[in-house]
VEXVOLO-111363 format. One record per residue: residue number from 1; residue in one letter; z, x, y of N, C-alpha, C in turn. Coordinates in steps of 0.05 Angstrom, whole numbers, padded with zeros to 5 digits. Example, Ala and Ser with C-alpha at 12.3 -4.5 7.8 and 13.67 -1.06 7.14 Angstrom:
+-----+------+--------+--------+--------+--------+--------+--------+--------+--------+--------+
: seq : type :    npz :    npx :    npy :   capz :   capx :   capy :    cpz :    cpx :    cpy :
+-----+------+--------+--------+--------+--------+--------+--------+--------+--------+--------+
:   1 :    A :  00156 :  00264 : -00114 :  00156 :  00246 : -00090 :  00156 :  00264 : -00066 :
:   2 :    S :  00142 :  00257 : -00045 :  00143 :  00273 : -00021 :  00157 :  00258 :  00001 :
+-----+------+--------+--------+--------+--------+--------+--------+--------+--------+--------+
END
This chain:
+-----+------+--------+--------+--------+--------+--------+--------+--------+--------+--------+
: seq : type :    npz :    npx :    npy :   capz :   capx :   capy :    cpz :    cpx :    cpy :
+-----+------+--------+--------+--------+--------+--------+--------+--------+--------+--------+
:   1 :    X :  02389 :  01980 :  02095 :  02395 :  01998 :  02117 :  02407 :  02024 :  02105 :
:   2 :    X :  02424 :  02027 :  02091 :  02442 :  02051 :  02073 :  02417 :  02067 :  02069 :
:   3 :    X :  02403 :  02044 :  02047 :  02377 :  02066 :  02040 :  02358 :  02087 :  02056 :
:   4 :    X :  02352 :  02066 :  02078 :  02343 :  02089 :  02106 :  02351 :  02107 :  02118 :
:   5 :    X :  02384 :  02097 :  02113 :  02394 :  02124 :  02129 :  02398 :  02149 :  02103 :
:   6 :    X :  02404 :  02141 :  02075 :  02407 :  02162 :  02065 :  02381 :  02174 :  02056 :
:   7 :    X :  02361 :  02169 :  02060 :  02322 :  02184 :  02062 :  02331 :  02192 :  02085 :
:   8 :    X :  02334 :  02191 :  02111 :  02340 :  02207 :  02126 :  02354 :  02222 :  02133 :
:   9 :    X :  02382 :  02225 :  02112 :  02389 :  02257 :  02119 :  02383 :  02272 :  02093 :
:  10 :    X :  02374 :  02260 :  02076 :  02363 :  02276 :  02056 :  02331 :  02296 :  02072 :
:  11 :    X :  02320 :  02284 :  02078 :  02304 :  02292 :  02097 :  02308 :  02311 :  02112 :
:  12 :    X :  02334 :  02308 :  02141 :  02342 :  02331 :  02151 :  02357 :  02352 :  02127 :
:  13 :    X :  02364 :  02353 :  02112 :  02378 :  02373 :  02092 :  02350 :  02388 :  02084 :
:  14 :    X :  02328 :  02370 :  02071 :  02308 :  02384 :  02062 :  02293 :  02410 :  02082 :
:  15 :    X :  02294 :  02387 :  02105 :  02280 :  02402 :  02134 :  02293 :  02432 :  02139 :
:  16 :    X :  02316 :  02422 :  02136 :  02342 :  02449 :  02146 :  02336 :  02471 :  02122 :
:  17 :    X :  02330 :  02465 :  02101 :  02336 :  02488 :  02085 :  02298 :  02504 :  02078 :
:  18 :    X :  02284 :  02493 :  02096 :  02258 :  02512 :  02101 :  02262 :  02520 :  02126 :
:  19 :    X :  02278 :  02511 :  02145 :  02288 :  02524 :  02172 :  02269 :  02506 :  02195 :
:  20 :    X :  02263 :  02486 :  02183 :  02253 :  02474 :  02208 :  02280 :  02445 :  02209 :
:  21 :    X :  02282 :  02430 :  02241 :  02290 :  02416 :  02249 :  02274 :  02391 :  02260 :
:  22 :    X :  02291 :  02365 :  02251 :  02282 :  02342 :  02253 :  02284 :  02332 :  02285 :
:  23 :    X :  02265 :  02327 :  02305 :  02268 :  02319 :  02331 :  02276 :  02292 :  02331 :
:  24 :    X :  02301 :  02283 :  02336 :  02311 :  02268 :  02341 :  02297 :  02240 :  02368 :
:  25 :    X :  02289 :  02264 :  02380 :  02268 :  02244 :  02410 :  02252 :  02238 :  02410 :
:  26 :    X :  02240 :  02254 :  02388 :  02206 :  02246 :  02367 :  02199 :  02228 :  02350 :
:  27 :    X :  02227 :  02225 :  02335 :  02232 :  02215 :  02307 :  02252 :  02177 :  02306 :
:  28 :    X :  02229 :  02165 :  02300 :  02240 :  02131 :  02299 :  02233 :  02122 :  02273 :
:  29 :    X :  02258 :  02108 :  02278 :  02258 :  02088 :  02248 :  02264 :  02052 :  02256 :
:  30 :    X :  02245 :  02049 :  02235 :  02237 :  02021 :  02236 :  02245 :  02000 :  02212 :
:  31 :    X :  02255 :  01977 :  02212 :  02253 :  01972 :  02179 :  02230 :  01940 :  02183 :
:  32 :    X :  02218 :  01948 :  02153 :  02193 :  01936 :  02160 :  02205 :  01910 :  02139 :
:  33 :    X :  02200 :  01882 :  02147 :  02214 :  01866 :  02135 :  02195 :  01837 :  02148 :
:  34 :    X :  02197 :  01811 :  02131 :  02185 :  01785 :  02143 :  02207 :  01765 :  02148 :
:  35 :    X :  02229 :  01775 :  02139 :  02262 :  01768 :  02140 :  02270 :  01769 :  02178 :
:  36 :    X :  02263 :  01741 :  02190 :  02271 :  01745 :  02219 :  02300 :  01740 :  02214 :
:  37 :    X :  02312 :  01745 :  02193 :  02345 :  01756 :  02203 :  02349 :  01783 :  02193 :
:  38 :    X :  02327 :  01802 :  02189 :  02330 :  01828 :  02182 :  02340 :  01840 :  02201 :
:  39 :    X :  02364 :  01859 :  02196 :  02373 :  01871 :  02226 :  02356 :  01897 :  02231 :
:  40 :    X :  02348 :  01893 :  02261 :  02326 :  01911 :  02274 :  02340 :  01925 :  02294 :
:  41 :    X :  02359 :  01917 :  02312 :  02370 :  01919 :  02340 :  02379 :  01948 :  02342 :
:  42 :    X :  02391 :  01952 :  02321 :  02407 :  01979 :  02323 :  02396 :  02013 :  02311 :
:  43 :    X :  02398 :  02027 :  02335 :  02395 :  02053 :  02327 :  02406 :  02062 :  02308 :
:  44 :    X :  02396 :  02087 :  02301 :  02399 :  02093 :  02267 :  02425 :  02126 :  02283 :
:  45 :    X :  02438 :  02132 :  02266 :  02467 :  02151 :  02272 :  02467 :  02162 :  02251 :
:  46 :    X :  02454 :  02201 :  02260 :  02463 :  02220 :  02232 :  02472 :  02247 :  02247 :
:  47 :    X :  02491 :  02248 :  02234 :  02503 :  02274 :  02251 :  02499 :  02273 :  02283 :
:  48 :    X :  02518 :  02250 :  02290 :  02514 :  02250 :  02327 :  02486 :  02248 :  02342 :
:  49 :    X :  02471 :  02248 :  02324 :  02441 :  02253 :  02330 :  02438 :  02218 :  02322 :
:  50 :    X :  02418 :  02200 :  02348 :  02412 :  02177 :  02347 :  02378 :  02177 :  02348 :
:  51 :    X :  02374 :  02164 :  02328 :  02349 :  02156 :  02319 :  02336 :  02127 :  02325 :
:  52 :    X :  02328 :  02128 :  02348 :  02311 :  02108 :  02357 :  02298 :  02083 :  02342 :
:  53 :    X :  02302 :  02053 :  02344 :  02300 :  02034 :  02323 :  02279 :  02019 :  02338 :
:  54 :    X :  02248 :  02021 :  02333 :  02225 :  02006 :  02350 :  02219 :  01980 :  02330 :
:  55 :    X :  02204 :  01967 :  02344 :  02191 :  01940 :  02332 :  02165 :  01956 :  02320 :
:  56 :    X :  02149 :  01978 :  02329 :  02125 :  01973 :  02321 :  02120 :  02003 :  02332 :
:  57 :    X :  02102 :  02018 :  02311 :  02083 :  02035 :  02324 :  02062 :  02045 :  02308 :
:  58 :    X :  02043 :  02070 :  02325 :  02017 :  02072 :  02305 :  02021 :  02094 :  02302 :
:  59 :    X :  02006 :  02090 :  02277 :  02008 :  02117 :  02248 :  01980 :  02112 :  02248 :
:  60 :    X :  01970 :  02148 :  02248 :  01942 :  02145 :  02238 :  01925 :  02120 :  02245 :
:  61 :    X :  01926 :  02117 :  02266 :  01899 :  02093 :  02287 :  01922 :  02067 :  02279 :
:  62 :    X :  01927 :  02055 :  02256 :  01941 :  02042 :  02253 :  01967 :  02029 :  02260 :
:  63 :    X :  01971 :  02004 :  02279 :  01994 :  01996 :  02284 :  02016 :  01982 :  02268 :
:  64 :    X :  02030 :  01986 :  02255 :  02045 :  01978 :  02239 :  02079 :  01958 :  02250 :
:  65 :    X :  02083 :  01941 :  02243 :  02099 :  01926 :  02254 :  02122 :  01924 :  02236 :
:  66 :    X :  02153 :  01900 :  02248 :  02171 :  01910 :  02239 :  02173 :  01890 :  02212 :
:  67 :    X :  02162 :  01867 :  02223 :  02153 :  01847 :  02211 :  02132 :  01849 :  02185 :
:  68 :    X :  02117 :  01866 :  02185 :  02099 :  01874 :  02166 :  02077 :  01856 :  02161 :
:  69 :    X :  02067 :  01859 :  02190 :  02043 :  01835 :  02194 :  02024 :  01854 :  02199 :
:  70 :    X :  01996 :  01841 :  02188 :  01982 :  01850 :  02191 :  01960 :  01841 :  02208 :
:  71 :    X :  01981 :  01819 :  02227 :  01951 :  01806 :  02236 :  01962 :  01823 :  02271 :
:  72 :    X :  01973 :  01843 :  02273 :  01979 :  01858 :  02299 :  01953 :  01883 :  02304 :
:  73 :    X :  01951 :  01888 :  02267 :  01930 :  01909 :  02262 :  01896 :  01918 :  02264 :
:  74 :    X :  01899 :  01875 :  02259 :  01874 :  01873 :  02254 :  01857 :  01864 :  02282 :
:  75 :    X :  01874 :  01855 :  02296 :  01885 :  01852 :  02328 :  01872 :  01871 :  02343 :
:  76 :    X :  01887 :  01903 :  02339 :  01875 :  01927 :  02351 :  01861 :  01941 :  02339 :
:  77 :    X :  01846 :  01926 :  02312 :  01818 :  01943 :  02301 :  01800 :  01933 :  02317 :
:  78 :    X :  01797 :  01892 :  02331 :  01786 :  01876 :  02339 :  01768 :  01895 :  02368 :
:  79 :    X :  01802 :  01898 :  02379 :  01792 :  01909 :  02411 :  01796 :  01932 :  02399 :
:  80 :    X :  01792 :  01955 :  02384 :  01773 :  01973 :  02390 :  01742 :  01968 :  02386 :
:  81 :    X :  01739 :  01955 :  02366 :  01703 :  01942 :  02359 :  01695 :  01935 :  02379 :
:  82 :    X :  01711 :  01913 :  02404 :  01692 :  01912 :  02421 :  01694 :  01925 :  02446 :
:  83 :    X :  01725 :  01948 :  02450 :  01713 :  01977 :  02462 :  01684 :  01988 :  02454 :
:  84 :    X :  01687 :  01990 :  02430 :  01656 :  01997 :  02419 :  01627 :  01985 :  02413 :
:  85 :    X :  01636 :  01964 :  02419 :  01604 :  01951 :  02428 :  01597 :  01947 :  02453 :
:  86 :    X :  01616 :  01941 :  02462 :  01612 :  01945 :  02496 :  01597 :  01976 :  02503 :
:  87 :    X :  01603 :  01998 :  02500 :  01593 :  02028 :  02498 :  01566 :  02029 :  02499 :
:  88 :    X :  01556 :  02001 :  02472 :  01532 :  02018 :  02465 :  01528 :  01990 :  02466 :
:  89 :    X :  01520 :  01971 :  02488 :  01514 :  01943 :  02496 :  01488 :  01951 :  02499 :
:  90 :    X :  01478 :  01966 :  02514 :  01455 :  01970 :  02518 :  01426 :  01967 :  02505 :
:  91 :    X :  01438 :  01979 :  02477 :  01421 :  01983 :  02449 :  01416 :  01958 :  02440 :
:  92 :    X :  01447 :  01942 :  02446 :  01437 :  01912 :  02427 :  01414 :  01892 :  02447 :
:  93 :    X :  01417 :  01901 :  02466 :  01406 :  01884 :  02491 :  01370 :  01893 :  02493 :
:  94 :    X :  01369 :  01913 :  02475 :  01343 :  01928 :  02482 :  01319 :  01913 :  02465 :
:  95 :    X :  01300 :  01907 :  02488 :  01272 :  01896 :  02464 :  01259 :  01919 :  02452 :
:  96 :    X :  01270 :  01934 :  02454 :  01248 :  01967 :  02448 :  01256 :  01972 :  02413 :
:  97 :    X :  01284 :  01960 :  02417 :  01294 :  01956 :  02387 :  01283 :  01939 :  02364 :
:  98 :    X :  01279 :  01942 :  02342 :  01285 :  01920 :  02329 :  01301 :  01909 :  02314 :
:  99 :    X :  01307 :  01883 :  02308 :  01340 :  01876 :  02296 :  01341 :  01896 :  02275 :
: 100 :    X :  01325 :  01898 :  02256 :  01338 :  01923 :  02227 :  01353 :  01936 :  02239 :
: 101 :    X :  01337 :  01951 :  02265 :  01353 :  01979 :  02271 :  01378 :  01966 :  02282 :
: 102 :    X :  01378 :  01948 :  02292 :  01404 :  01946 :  02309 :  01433 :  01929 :  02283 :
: 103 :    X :  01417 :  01924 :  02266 :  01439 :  01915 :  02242 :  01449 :  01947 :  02235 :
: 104 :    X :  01436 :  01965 :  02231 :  01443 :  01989 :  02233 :  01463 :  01996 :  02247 :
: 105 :    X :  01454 :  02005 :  02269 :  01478 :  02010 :  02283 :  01504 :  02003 :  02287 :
: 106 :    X :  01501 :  01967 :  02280 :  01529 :  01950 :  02278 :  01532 :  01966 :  02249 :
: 107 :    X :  01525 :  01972 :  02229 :  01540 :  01982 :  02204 :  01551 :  02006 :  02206 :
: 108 :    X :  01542 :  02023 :  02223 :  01545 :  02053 :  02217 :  01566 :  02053 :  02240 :
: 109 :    X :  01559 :  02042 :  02257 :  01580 :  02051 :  02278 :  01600 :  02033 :  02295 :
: 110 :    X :  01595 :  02011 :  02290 :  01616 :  01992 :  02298 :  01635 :  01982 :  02279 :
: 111 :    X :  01625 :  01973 :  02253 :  01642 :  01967 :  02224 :  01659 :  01982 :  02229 :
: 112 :    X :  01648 :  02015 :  02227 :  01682 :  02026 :  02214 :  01698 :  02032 :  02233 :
: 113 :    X :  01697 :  02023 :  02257 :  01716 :  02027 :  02274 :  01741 :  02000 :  02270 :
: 114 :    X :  01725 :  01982 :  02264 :  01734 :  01955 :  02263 :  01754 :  01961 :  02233 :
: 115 :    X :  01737 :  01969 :  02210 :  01758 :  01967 :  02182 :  01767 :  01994 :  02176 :
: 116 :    X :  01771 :  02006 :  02195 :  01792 :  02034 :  02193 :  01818 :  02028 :  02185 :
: 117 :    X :  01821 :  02040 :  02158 :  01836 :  02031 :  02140 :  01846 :  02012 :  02130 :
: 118 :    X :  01828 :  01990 :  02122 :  01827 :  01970 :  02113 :  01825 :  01965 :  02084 :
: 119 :    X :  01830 :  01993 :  02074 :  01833 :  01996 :  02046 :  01875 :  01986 :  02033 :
: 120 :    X :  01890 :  01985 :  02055 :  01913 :  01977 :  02051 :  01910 :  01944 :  02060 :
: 121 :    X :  01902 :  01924 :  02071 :  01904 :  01903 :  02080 :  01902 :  01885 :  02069 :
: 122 :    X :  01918 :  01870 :  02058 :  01931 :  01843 :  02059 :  01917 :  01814 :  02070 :
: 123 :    X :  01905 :  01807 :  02072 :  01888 :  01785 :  02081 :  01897 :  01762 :  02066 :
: 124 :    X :  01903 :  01743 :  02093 :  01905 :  01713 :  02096 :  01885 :  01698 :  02097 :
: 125 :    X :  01878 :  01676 :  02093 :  01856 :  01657 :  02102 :  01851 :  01660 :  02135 :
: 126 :    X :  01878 :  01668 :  02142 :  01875 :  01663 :  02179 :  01858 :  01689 :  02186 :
: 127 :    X :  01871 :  01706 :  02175 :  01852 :  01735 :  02179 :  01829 :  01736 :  02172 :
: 128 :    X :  01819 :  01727 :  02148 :  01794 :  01720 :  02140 :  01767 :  01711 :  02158 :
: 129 :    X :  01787 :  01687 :  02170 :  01767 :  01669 :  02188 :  01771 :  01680 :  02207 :
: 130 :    X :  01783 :  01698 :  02229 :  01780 :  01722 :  02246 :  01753 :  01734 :  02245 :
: 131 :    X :  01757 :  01751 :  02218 :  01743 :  01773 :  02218 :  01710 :  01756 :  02221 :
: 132 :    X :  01712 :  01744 :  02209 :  01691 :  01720 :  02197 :  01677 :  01718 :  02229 :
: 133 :    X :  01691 :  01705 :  02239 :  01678 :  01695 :  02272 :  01679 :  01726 :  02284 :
: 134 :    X :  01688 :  01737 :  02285 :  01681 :  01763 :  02302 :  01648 :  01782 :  02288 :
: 135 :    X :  01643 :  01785 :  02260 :  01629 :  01785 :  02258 :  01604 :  01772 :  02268 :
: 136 :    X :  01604 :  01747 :  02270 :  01584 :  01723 :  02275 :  01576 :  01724 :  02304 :
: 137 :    X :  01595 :  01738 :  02317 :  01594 :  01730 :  02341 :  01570 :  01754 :  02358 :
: 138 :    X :  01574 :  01781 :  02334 :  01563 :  01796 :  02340 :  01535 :  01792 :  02330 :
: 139 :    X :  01530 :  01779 :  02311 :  01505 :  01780 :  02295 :  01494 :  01755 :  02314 :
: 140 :    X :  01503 :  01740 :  02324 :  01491 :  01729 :  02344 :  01482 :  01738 :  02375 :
: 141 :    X :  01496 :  01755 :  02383 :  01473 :  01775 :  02386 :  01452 :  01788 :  02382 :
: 142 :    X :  01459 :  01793 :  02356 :  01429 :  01814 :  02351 :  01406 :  01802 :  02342 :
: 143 :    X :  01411 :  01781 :  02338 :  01388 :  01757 :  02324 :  01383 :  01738 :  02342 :
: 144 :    X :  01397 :  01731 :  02373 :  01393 :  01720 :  02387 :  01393 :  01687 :  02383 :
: 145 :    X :  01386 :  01672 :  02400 :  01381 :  01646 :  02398 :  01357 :  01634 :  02373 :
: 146 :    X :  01357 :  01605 :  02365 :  01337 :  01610 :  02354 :  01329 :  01573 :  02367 :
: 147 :    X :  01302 :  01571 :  02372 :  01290 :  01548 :  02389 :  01294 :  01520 :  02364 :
: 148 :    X :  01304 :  01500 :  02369 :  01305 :  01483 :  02352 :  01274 :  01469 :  02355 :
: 149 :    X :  01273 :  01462 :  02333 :  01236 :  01454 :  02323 :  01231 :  01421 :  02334 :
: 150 :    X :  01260 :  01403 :  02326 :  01256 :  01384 :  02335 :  01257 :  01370 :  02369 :
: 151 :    X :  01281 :  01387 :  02380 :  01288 :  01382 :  02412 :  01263 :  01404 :  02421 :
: 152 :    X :  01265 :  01424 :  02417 :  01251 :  01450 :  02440 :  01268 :  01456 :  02454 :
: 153 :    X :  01295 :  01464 :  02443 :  01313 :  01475 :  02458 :  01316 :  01496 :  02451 :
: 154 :    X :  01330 :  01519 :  02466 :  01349 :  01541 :  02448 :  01363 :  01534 :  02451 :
: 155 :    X :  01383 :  01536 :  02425 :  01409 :  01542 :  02414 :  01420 :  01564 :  02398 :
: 156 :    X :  01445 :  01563 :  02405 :  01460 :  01580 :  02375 :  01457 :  01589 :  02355 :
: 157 :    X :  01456 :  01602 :  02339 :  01445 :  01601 :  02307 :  01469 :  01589 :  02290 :
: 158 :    X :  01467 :  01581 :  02271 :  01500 :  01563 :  02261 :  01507 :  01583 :  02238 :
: 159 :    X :  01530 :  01584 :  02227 :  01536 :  01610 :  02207 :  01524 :  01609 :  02184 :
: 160 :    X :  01512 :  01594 :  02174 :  01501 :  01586 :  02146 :  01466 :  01603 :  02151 :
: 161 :    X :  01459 :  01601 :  02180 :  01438 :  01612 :  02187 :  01435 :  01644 :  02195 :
: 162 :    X :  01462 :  01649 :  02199 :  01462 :  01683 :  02199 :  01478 :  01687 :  02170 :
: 163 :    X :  01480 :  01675 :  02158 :  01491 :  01688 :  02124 :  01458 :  01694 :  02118 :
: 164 :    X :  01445 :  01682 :  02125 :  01415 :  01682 :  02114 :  01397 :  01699 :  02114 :
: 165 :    X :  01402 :  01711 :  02140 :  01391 :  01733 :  02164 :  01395 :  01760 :  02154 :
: 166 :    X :  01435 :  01758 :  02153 :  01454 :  01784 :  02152 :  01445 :  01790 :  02116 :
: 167 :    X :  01434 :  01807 :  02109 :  01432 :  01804 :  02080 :  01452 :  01826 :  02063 :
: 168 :    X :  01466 :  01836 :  02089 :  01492 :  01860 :  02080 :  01506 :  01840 :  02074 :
: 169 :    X :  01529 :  01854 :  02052 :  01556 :  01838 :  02048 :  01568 :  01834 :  02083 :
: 170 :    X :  01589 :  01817 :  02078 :  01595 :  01799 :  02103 :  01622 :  01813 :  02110 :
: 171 :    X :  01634 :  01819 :  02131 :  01657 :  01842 :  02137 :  01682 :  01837 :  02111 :
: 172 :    X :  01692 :  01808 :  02102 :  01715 :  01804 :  02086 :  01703 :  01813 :  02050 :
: 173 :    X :  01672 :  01821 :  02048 :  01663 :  01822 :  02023 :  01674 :  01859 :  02020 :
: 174 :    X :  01669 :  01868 :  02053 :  01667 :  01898 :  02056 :  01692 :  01911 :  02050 :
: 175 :    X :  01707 :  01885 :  02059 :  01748 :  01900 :  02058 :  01744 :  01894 :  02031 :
: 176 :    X :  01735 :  01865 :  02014 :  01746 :  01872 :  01979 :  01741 :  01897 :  01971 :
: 177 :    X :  01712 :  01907 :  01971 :  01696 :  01924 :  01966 :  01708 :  01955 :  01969 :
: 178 :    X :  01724 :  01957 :  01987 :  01730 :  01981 :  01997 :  01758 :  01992 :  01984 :
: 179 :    X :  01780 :  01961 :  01988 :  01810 :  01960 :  01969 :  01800 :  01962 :  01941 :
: 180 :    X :  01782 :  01954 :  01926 :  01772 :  01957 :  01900 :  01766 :  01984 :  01895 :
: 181 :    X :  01757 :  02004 :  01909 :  01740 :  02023 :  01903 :  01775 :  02036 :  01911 :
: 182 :    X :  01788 :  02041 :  01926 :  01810 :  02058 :  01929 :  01836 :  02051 :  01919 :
: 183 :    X :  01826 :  02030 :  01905 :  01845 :  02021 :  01875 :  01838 :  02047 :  01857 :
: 184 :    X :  01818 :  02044 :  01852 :  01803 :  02064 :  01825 :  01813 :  02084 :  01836 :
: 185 :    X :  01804 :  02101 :  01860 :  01815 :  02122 :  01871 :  01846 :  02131 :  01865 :
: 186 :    X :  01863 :  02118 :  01866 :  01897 :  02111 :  01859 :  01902 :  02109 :  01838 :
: 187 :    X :  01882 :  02097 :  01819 :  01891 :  02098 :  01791 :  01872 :  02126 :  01775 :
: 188 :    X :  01864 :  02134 :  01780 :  01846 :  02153 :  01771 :  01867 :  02189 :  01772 :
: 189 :    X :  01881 :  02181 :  01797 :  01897 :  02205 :  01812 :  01924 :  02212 :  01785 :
: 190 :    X :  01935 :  02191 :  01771 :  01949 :  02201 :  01751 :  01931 :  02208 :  01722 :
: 191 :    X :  01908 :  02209 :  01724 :  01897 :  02219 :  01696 :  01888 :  02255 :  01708 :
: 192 :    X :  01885 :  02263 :  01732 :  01888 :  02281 :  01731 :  01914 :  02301 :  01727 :
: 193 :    X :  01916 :  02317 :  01712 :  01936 :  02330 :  01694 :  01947 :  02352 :  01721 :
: 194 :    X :  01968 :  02345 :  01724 :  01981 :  02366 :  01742 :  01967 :  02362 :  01780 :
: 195 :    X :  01965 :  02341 :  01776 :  01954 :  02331 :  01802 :  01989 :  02320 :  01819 :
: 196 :    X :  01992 :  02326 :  01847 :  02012 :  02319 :  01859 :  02008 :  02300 :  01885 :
: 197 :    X :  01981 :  02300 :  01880 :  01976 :  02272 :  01904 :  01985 :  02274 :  01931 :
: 198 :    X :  01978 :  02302 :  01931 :  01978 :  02313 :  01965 :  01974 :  02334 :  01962 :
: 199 :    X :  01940 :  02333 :  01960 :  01925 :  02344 :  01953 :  01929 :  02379 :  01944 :
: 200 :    X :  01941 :  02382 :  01933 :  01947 :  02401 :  01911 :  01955 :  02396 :  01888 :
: 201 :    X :  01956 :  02422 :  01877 :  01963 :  02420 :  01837 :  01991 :  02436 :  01835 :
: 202 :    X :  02008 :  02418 :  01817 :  02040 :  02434 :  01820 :  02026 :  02460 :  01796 :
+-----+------+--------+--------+--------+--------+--------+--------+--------+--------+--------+
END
């Protein structure tokens, strides 16, 4: 707690001496911790000025918690994906289509709503198998039922049968894929010489 408060008036001192001011009504602090006896309750106090103490809010599309879970995040990447398939229900529903195109569309425009910034994420087994069935659930859509040979029924397709289908990496291959590549990105950033990592050169 000390530490938070003293980044924050170092902060207002910095702010003050380019002549801008810190909005107090604007401005919350959170401490992000998995310690459920971490103290949260109490507003933050700097110069008579009270700084608001939330459980949770979003940064850049991202909801961030106090707890430092990530399964709140992955939560409201879920329901925006299926804000966004719902939108464009129509397309998946269409015979005019064919599945390629419509695996398309799930890549280009539904994925990255779903792994928007999923280059920081932390993944559990529990998250895993989330992402896992929400995928599936969509590719079962777009591939539809498939008639069993022995009953003459339709059914389901089972996941071993859309791993088969889906021949893209599978959404948890896309998050390795993506934290790997903006690893390199992060380590690459100190071999540039006079680089300050926001985005200018001192």
């Amino acid at each position: 707690m000390r530490c938070i408060k003293e980044n924050a008036e170092a902060l207002i001192v910095a702010s003050k001496e380019i002549g801008l001011e810190v909005n107090a009504d604007k401005t919350k602090s959170m401490v992000m911790s998995r310690d459920q006896n971490a103290e949260r309750s109490h507003n933050m106090k700097i110069d008579n000025r009270s700084f608001e103490r939330v459980e949770e809010f979003k940064y850049f599309g991202t909801t961030l918690t106090n707890k430092n879970s990530i399964q709140e995040v992955i939560k409201s990447r879920l329901k925006s994906g299926n804000a966004c398939y719902h939108s464009i229900q129509s397309l998946f529903s269409s015979s005019l289509l064919t599945k390629n195109l419509k695996i398309k569309i799930y890549r280009i425009i539904i994925l990255p709503v779903v792994l928007y910034g999923c280059e920081t994420w932390s993944l559990t087994l529990r998250e895993k198998c989330r992402l896992r069935a929400y995928e599936n659930r969509g590719l079962r859509r777009i591939f539809g039922p498939r008639k069993d040979e022995v009953t003459g029924e339709w059914r389901m397709r089972h996941n071993e049968e859309l791993n088969d289908l889906y021949s893209s990496l599978n959404i948890v291959r896309v998050i390795k894929s993506r934290r790997m590549r903006w690893a390199g990105h992060v380590a690459r950033w100190g071999d540039r010489k006079g680089y300050t990592g926001f985005g200018g050169e001192t």
